[in-house]
Every structure is written in structure tokens, then in C-alpha cells.
C-alpha positions in Angstrom: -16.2 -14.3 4.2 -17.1 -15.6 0.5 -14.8 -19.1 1.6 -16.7 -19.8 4.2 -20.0 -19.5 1.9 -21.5 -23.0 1.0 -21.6 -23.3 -2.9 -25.6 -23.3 -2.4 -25.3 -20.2 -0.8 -26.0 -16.9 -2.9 -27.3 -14.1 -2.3 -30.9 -14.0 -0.9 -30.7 -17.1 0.7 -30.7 -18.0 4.2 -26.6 -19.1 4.2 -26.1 -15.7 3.2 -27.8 -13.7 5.0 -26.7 -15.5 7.9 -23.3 -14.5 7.2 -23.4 -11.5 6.3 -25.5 -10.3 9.1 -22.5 -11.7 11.1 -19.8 -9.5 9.2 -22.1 -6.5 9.7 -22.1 -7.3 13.4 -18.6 -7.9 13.6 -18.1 -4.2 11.4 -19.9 -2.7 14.2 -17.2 -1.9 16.7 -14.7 -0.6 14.5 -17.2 1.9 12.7 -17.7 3.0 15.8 -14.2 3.4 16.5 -14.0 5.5 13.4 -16.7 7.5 14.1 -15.1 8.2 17.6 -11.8 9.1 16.7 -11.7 9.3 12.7 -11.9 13.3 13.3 -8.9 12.9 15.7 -6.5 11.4 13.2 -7.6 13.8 10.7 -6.5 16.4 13.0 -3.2 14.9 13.5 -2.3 14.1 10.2 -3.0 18.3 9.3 -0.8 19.6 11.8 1.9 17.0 11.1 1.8 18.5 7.0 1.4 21.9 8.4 4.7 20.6 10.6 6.7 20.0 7.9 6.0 22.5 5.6 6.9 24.7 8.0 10.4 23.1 8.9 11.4 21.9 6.0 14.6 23.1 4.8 14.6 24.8 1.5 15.9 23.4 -1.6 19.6 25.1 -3.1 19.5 24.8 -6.3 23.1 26.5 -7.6 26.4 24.0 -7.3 29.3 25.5 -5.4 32.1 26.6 -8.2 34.8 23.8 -8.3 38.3 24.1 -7.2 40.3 25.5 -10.2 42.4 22.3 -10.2 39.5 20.3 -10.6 38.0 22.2 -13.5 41.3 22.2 -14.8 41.6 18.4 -14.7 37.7 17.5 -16.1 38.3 19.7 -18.5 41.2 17.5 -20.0 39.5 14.8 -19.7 36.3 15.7 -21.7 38.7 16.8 -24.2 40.7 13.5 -24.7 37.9 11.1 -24.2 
């Protein structure tokens, strides 16, 4: 919107008001839009989190013991690095 201003054009002048009434018109159908089905997507958006909470598998924290041989093996080589 501010390109398409003339330099003359600042607030409270005709240029201006001109288009801004025309971004205000044009702002129109999608605020209505939002007020039509914002509370629908909130809705959504809930039950998808309350989805996922739900299913989400849970978190192991403890490592499964390694093979002897293996702890055998890092074992010499922490020791001869």
C-alpha cells in the first residue's frame, strides 16, 4: 500500500484516505472470514494438542546395558587413548 502512495500523499490528505479506505474495503472479507470460522480452527488446533498428548509415546530415559564384549573393548580403548 505505502508504494503505491504519491510522495504528496500523507496522512490526512485526500491520496491517503483514498487508499486506505480501499485497503479497509479490501480487509473486509477476510475479517469476516475470521469471524466466521476463527472459533473453528481454534477448536481444531485443541483437540489436535489434546491428540498428541494423549498418543505420544513416552520418553525411556535408561540405556540398555552393553554387551560384555563391547564394554570390554571401550574400556581398552579409553584406557590407551
Amino acid at each position: 500500500m505505502r508504494r503505491a502512495l504519491p510522495a504528496r500523499a500523507r496522512p490526512g490528505t485526500e491520496a491517503f484516505e483514498e487508499l486506505l479506505t480501499e485497503s479497509y474495503a479490501e480487509a473486509w472479507h477476510y475479517l469476516d472470514q475470521w469471524a466466521i470460522h476463527g472459533q473453528a480452527l481454534f477448536a481444531i488446533n485443541a483437540l489436535v494438542q489434546k491428540q498428541s498428548k494423549a498418543s505420544a509415546p513416552t520418553l525411556v530415559t535408561a540405556t540398555p546395558p552393553m554387551p560384555k564384549a563391547a564394554a570390554a573393548s571401550s574400556a581398552a580403548r579409553r584406557w590407551c587413548a
